[in-house]
PyMOL Python script that loads the backbone (N, CA, C, O; Angstrom):
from pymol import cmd

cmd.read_pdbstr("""\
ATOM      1  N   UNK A   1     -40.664  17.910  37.912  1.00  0.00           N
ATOM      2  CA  UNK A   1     -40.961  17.316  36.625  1.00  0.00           C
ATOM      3  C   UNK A   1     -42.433  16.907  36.606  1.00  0.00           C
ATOM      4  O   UNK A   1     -42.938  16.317  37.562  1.00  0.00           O
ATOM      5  N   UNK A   2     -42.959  17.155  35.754  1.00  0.00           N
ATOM      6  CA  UNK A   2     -44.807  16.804  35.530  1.00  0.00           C
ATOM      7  C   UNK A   2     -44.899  15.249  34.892  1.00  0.00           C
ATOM      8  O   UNK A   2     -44.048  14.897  34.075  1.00  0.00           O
ATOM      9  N   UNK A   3     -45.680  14.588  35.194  1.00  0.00           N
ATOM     10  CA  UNK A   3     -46.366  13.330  35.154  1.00  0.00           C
ATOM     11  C   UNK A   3     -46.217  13.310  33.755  1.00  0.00           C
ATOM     12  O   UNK A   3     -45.775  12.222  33.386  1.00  0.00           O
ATOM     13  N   UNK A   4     -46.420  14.107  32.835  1.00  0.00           N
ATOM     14  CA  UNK A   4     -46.370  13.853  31.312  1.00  0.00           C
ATOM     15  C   UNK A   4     -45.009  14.234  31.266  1.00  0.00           C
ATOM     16  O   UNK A   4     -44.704  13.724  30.188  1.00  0.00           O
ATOM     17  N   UNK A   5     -44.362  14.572  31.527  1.00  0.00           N
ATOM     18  CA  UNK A   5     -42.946  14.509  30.905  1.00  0.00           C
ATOM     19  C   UNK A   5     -42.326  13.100  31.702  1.00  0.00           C
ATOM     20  O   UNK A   5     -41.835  12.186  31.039  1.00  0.00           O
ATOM     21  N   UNK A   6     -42.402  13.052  33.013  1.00  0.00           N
ATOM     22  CA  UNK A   6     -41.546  11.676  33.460  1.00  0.00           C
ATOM     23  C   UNK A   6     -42.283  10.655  32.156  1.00  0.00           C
ATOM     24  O   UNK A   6     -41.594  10.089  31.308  1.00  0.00           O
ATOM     25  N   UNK A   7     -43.243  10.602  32.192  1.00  0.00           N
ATOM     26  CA  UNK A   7     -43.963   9.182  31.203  1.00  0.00           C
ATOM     27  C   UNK A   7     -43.287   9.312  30.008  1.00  0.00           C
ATOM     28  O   UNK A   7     -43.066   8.306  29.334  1.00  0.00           O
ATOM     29  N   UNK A   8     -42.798  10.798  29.520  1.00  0.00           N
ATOM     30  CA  UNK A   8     -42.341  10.269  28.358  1.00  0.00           C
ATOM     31  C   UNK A   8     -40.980  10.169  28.082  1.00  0.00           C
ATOM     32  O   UNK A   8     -40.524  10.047  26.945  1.00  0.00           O
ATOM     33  N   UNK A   9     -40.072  10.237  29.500  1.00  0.00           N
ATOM     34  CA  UNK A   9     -39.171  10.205  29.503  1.00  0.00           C
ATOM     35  C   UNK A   9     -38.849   8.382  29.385  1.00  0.00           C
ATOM     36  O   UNK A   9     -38.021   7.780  28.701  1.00  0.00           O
ATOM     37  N   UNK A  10     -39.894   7.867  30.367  1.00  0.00           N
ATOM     38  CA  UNK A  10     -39.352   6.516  31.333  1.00  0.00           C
ATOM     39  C   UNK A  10     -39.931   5.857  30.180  1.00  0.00           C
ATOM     40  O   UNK A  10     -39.294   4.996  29.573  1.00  0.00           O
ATOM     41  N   UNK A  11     -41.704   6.391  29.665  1.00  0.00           N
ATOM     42  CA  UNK A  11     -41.579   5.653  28.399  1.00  0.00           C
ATOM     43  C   UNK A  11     -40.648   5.186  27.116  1.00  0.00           C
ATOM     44  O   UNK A  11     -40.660   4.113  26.512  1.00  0.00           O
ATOM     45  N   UNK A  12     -39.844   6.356  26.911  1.00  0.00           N
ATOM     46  CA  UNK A  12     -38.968   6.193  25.990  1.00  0.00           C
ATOM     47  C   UNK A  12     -37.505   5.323  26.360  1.00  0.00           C
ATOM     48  O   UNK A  12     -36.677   4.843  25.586  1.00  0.00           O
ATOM     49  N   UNK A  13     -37.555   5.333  28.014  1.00  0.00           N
ATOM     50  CA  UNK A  13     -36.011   4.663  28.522  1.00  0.00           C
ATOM     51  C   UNK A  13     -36.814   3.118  28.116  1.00  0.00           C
ATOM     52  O   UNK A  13     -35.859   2.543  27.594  1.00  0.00           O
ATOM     53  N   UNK A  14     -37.909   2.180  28.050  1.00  0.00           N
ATOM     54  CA  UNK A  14     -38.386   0.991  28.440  1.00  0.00           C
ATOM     55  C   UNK A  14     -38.375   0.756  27.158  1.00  0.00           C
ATOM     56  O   UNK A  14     -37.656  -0.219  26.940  1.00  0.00           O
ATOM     57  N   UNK A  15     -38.814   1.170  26.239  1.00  0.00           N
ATOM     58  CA  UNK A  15     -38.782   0.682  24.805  1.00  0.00           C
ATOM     59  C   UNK A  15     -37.635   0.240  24.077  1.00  0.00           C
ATOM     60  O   UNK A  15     -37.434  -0.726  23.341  1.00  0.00           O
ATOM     61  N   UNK A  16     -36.459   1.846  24.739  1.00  0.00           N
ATOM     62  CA  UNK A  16     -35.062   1.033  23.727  1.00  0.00           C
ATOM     63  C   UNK A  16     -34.371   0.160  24.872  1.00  0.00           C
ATOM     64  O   UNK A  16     -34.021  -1.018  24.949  1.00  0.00           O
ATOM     65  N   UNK A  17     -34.337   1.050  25.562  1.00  0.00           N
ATOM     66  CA  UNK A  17     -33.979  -0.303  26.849  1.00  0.00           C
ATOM     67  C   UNK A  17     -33.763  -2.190  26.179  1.00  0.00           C
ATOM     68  O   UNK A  17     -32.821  -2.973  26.062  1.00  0.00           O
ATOM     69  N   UNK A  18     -35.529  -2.209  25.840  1.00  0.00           N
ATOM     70  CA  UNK A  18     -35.694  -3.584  25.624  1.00  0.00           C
ATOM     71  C   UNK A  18     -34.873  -4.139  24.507  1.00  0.00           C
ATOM     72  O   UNK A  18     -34.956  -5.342  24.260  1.00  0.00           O
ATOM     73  N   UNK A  19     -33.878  -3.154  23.627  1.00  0.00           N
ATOM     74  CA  UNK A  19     -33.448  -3.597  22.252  1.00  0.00           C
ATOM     75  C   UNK A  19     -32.344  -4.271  22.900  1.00  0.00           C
ATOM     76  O   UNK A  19     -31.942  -5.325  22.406  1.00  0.00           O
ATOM     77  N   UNK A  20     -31.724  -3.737  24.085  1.00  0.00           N
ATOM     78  CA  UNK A  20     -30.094  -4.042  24.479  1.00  0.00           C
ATOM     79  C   UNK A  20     -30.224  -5.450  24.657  1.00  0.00           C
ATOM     80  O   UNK A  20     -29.370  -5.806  23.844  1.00  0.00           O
ATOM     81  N   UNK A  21     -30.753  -6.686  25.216  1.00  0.00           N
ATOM     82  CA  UNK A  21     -31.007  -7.750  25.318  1.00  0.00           C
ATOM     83  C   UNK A  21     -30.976  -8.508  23.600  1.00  0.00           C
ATOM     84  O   UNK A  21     -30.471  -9.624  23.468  1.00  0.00           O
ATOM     85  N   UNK A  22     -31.383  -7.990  22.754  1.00  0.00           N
ATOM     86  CA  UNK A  22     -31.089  -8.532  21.165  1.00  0.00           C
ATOM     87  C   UNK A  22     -30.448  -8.174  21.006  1.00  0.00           C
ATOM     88  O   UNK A  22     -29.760  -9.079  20.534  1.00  0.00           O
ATOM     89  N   UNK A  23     -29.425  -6.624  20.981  1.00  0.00           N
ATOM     90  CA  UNK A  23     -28.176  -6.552  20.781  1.00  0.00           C
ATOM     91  C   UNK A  23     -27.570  -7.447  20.983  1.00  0.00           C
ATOM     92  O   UNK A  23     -27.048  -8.078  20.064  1.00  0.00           O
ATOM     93  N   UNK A  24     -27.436  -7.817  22.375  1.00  0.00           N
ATOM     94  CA  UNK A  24     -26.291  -8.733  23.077  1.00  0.00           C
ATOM     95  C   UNK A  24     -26.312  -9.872  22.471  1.00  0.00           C
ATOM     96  O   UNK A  24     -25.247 -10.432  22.212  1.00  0.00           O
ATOM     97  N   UNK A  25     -27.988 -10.644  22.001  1.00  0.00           N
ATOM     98  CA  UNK A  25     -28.206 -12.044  21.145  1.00  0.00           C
ATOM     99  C   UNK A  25     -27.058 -11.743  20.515  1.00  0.00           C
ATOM    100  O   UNK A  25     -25.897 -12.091  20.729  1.00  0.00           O
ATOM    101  N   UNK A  26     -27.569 -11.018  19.672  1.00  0.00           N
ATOM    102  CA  UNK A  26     -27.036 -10.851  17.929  1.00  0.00           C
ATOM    103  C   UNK A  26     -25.895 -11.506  17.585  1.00  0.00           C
ATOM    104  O   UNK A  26     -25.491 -12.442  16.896  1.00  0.00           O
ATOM    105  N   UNK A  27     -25.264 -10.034  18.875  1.00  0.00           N
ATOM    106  CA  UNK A  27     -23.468 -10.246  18.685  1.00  0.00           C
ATOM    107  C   UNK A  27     -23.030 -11.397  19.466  1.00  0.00           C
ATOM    108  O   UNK A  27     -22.002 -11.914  19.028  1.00  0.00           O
ATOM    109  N   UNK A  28     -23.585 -11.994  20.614  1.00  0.00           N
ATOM    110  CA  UNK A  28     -23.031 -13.074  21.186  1.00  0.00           C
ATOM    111  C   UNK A  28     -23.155 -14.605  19.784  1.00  0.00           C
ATOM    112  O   UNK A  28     -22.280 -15.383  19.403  1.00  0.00           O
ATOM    113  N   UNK A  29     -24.205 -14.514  19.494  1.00  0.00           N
ATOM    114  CA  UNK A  29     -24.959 -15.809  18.390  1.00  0.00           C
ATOM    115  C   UNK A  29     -24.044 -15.139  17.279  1.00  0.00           C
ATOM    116  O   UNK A  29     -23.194 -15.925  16.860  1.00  0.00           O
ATOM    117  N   UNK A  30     -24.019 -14.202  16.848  1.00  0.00           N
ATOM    118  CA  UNK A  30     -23.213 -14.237  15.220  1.00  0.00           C
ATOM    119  C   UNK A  30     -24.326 -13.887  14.343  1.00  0.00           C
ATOM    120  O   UNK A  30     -23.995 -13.298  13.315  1.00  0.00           O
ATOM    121  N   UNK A  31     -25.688 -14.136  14.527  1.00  0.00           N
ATOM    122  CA  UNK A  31     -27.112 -14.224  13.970  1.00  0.00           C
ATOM    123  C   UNK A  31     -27.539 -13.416  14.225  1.00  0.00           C
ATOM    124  O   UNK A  31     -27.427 -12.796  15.282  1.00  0.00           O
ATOM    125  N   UNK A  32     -28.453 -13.080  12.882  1.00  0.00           N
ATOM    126  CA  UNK A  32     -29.911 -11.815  13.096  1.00  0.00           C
ATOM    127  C   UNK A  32     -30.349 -12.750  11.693  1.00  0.00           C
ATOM    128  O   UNK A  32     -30.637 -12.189  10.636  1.00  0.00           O
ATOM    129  N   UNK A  33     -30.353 -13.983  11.821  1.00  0.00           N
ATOM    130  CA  UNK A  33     -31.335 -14.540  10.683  1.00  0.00           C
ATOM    131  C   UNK A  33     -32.356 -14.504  11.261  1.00  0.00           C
ATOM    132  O   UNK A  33     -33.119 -14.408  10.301  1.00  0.00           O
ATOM    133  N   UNK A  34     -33.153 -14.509  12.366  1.00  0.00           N
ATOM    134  CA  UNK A  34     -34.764 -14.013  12.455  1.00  0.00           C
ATOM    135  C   UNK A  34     -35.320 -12.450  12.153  1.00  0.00           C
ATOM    136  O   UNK A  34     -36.427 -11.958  12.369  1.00  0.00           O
ATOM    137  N   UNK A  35     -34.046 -11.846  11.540  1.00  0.00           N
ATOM    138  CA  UNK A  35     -34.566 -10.366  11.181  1.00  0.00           C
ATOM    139  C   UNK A  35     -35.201 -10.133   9.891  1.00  0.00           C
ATOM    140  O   UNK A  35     -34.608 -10.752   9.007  1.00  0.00           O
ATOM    141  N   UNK A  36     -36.060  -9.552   9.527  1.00  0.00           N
ATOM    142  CA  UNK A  36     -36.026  -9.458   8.033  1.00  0.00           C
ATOM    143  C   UNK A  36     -34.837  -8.142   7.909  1.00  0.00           C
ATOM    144  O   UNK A  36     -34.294  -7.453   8.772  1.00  0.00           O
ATOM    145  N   UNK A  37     -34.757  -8.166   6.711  1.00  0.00           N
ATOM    146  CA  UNK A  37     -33.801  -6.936   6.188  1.00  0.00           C
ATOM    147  C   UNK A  37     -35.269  -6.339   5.879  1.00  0.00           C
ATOM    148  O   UNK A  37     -35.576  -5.823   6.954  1.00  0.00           O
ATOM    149  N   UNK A  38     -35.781  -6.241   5.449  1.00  0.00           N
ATOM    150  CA  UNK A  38     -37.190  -4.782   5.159  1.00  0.00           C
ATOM    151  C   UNK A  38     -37.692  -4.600   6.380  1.00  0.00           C
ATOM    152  O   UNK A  38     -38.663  -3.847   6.313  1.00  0.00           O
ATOM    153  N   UNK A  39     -37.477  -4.933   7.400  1.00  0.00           N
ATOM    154  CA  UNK A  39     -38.313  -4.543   8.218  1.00  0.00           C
ATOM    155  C   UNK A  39     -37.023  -3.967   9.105  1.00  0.00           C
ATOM    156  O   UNK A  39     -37.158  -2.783   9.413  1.00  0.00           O
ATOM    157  N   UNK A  40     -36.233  -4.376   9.403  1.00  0.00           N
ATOM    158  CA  UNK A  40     -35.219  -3.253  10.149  1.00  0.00           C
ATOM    159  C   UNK A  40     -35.021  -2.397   9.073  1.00  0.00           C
ATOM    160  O   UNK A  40     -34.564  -1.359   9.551  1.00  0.00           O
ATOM    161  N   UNK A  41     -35.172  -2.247   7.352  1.00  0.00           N
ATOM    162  CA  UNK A  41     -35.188  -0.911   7.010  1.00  0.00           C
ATOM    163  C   UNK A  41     -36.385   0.429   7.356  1.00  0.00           C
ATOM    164  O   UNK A  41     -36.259   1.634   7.576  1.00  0.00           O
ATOM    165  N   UNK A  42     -37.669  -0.601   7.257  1.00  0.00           N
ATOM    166  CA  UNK A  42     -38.539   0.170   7.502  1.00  0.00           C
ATOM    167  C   UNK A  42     -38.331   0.442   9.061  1.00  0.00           C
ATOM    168  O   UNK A  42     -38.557   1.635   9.267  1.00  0.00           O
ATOM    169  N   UNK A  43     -37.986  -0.220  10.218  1.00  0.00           N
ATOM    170  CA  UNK A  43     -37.975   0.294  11.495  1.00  0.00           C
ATOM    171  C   UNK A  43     -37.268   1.443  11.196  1.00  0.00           C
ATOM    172  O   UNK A  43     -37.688   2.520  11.619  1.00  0.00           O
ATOM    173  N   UNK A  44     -36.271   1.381  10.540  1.00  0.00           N
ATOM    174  CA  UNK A  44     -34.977   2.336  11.170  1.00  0.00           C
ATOM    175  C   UNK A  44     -35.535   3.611  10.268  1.00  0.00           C
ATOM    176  O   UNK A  44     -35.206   4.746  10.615  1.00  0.00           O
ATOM    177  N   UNK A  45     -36.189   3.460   9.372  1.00  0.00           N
ATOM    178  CA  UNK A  45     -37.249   4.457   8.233  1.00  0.00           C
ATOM    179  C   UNK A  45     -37.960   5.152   9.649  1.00  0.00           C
ATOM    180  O   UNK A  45     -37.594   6.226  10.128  1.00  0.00           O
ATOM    181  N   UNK A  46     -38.774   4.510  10.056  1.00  0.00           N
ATOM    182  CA  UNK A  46     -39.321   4.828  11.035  1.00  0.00           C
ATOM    183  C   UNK A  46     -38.924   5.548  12.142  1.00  0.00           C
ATOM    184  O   UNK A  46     -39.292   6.715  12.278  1.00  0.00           O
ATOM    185  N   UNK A  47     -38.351   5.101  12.797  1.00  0.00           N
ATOM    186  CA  UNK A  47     -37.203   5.820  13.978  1.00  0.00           C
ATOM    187  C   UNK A  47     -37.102   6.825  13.389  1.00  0.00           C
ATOM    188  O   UNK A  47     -37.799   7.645  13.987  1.00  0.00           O
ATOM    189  N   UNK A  48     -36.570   7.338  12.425  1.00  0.00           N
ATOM    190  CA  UNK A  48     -35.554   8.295  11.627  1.00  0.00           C
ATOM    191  C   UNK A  48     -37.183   9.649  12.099  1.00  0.00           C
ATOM    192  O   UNK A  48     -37.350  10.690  12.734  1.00  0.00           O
ATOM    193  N   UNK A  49     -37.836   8.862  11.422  1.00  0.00           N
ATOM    194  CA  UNK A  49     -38.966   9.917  11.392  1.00  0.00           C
ATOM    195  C   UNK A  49     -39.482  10.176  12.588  1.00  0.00           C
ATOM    196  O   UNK A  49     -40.240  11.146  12.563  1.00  0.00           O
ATOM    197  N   UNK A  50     -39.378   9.762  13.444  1.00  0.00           N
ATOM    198  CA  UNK A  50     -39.734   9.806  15.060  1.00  0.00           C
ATOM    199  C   UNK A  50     -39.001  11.290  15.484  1.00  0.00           C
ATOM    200  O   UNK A  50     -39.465  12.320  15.973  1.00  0.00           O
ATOM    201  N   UNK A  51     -37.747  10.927  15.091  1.00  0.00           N
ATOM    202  CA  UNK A  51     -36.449  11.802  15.168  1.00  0.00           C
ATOM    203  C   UNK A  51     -36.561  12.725  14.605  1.00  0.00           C
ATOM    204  O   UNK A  51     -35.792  13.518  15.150  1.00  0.00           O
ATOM    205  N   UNK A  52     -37.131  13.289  13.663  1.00  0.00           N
ATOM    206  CA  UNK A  52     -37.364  14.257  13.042  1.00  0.00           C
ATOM    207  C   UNK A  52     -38.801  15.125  13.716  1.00  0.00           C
ATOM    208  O   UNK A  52     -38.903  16.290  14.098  1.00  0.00           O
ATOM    209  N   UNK A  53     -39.689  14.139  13.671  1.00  0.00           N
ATOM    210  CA  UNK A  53     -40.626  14.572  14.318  1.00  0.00           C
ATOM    211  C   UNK A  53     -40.783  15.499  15.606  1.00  0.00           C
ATOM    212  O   UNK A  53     -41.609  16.383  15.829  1.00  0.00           O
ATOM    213  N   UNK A  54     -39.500  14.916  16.553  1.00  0.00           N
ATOM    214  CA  UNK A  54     -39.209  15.383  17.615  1.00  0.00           C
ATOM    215  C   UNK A  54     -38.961  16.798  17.814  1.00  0.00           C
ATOM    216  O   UNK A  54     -39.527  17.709  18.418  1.00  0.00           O
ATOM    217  N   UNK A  55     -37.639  16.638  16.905  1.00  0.00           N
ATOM    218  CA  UNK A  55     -36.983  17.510  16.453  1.00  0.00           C
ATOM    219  C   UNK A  55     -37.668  18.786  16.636  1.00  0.00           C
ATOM    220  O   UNK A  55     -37.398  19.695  17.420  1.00  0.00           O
ATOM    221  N   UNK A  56     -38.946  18.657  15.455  1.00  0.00           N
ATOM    222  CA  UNK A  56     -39.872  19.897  14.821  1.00  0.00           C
ATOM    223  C   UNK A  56     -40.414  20.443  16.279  1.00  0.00           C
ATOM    224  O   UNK A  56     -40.561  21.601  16.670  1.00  0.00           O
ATOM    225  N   UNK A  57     -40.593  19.518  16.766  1.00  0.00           N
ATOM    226  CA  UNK A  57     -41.606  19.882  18.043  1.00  0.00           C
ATOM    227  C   UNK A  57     -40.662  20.314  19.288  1.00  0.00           C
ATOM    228  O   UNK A  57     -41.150  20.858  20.278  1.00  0.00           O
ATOM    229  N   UNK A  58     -39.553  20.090  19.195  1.00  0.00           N
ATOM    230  CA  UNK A  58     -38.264  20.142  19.970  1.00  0.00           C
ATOM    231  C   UNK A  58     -38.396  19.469  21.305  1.00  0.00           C
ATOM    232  O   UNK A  58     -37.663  19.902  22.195  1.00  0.00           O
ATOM    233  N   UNK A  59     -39.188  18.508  21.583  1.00  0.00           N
ATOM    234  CA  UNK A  59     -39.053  17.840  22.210  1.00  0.00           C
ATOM    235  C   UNK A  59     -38.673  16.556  23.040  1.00  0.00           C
ATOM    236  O   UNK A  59     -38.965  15.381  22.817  1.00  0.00           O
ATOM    237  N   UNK A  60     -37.942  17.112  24.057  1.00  0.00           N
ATOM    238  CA  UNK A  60     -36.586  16.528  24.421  1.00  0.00           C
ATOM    239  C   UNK A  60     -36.888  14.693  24.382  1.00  0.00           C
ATOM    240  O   UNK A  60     -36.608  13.974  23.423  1.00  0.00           O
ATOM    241  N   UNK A  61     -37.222  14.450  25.070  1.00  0.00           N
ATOM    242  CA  UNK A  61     -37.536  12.993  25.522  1.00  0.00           C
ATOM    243  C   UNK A  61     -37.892  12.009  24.079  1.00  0.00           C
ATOM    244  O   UNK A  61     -37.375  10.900  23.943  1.00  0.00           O
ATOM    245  N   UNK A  62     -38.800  12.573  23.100  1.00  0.00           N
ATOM    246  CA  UNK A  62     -38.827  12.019  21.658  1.00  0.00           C
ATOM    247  C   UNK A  62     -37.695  11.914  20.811  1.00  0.00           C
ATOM    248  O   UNK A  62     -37.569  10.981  20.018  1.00  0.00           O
ATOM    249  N   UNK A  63     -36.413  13.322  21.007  1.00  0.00           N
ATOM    250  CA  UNK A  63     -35.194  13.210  20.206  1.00  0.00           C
ATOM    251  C   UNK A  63     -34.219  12.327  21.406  1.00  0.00           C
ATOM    252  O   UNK A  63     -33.450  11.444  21.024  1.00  0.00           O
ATOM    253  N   UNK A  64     -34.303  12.544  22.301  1.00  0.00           N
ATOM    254  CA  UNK A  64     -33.391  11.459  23.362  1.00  0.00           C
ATOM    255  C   UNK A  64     -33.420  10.260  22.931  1.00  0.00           C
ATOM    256  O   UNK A  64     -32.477   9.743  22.332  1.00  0.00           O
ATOM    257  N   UNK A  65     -34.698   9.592  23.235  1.00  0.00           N
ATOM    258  CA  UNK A  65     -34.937   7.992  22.986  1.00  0.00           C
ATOM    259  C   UNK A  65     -34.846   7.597  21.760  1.00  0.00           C
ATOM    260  O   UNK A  65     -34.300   6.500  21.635  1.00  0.00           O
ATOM    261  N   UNK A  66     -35.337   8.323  20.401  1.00  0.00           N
ATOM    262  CA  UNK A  66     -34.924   8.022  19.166  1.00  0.00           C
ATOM    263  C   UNK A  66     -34.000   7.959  19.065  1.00  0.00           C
ATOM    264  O   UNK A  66     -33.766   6.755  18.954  1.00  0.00           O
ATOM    265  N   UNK A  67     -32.854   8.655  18.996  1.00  0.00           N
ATOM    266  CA  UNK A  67     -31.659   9.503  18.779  1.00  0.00           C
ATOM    267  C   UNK A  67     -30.987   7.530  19.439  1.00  0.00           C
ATOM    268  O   UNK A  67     -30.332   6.891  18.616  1.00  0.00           O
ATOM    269  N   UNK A  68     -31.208   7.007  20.561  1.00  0.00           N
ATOM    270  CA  UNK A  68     -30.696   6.238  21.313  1.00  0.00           C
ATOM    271  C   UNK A  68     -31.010   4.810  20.627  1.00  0.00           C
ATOM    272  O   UNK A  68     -30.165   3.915  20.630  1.00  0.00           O
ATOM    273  N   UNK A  69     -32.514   4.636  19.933  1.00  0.00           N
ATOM    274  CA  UNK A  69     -33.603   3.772  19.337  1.00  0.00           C
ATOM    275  C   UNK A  69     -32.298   3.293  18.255  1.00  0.00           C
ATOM    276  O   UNK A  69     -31.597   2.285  18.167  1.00  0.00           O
ATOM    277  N   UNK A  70     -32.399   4.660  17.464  1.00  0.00           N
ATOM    278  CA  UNK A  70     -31.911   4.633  16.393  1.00  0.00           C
ATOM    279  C   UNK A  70     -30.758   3.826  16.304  1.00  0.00           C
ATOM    280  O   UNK A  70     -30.529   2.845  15.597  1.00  0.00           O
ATOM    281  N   UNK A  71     -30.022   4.456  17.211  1.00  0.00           N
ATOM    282  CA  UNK A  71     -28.381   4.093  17.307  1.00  0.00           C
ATOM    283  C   UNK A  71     -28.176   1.827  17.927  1.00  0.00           C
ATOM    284  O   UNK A  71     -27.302   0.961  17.892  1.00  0.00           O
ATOM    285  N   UNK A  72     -29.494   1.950  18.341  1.00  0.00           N
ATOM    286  CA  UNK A  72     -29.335   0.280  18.413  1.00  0.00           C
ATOM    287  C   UNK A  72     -29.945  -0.200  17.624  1.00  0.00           C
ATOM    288  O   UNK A  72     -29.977  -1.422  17.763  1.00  0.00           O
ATOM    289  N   UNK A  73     -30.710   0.312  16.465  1.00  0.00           N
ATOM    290  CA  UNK A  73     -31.489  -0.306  15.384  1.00  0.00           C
ATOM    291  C   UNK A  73     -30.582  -0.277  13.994  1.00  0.00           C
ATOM    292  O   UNK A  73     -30.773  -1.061  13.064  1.00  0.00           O
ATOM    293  N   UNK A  74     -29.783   0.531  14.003  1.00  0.00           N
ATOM    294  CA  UNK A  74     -28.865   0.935  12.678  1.00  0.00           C
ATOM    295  C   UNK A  74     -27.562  -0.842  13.237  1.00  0.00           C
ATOM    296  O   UNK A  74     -27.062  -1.682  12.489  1.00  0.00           O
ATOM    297  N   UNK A  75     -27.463  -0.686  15.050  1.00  0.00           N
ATOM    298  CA  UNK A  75     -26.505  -1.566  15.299  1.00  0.00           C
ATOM    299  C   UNK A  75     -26.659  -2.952  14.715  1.00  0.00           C
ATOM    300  O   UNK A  75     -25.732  -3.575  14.198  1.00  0.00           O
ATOM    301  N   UNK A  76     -28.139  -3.470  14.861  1.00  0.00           N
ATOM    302  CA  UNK A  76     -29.024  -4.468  14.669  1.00  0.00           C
ATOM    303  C   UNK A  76     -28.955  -4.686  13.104  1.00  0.00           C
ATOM    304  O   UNK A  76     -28.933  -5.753  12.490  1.00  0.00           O
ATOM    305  N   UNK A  77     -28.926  -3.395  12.625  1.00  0.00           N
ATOM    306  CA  UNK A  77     -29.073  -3.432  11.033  1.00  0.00           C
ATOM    307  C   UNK A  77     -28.003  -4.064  10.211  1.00  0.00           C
ATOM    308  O   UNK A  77     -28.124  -4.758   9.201  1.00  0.00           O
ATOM    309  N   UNK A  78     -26.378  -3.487  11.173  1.00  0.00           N
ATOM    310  CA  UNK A  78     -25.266  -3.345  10.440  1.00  0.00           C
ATOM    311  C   UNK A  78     -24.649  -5.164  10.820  1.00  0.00           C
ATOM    312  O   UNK A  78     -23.835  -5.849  10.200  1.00  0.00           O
ATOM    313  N   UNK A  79     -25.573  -5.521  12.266  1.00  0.00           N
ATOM    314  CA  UNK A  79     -25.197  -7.307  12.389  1.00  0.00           C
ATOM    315  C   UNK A  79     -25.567  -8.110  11.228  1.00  0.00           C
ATOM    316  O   UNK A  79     -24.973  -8.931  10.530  1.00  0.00           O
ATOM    317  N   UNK A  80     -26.711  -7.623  11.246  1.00  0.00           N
ATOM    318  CA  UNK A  80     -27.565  -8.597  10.147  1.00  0.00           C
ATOM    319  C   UNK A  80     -27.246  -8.671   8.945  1.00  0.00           C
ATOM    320  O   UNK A  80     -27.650  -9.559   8.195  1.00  0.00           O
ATOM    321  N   UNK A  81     -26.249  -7.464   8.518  1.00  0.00           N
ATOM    322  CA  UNK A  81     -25.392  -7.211   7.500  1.00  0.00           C
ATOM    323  C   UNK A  81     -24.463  -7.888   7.033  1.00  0.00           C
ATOM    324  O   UNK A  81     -24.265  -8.420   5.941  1.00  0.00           O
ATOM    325  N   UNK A  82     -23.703  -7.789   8.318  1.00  0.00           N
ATOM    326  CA  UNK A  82     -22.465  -8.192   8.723  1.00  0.00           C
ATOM    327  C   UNK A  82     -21.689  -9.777   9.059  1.00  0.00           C
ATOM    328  O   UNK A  82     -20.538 -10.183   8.902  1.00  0.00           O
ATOM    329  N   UNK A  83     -23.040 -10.449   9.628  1.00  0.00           N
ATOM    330  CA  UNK A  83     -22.981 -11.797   9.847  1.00  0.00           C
ATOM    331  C   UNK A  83     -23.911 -12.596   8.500  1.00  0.00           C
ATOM    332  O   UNK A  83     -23.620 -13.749   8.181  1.00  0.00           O
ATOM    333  N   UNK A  84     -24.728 -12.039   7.979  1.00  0.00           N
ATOM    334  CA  UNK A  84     -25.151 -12.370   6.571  1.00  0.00           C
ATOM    335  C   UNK A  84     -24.453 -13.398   6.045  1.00  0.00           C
ATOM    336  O   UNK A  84     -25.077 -14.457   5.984  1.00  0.00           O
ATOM    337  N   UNK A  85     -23.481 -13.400   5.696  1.00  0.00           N
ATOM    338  CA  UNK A  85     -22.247 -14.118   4.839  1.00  0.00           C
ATOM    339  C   UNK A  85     -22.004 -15.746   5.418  1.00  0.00           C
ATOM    340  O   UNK A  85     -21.963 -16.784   4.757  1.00  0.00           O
ATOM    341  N   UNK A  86     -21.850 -15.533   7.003  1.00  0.00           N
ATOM    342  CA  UNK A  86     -21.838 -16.567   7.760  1.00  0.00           C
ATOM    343  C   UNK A  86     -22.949 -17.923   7.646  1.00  0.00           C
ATOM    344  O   UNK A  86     -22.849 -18.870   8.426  1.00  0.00           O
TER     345      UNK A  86
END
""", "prot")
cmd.dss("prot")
cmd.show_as("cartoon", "prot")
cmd.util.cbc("prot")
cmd.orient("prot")
């Protein structure tokens, strides 16, 4: 494996990596009142396009970690949703 692909592999494991620790807040607290709602839309806007981006370029490690990003940012999205009411 070449130095630019591990980096963008391990890069991409450290970034979403770091979301799993606010996951766990979220759902343990009941809370994502420090979230905005526009800004986890625009993240997850974002991501989306990462993901696409990847895609075009077919490269693996950009659709991996998005693909993964995504799936804990939509999670984040659907708390903040979800516990709203509370």
């Amino acid at each position: 494996m070449s130095v630019t692909l591990f980096l963008g592999y391990f890069s991409g494991f450290l970034t979403t990596v770091s979301l799993v620790p606010q996951v766990i807040k979220i759902w343990t607290t009941k809370s994502a009142d420090d979230f905005s709602l526009m800004m986890l839309l625009i993240w997850c806007t974002g991501i989306s396009c990462w993901l696409v981006y990847g895609i075009l370029l077919n490269a693996v490690p950009i659709i991996l970690w998005n693909v993964s990003t995504l799936l804990l940012a939509v999670a984040i999205l659907l708390m903040k949703l979800k516990f709203k009411s509370r």
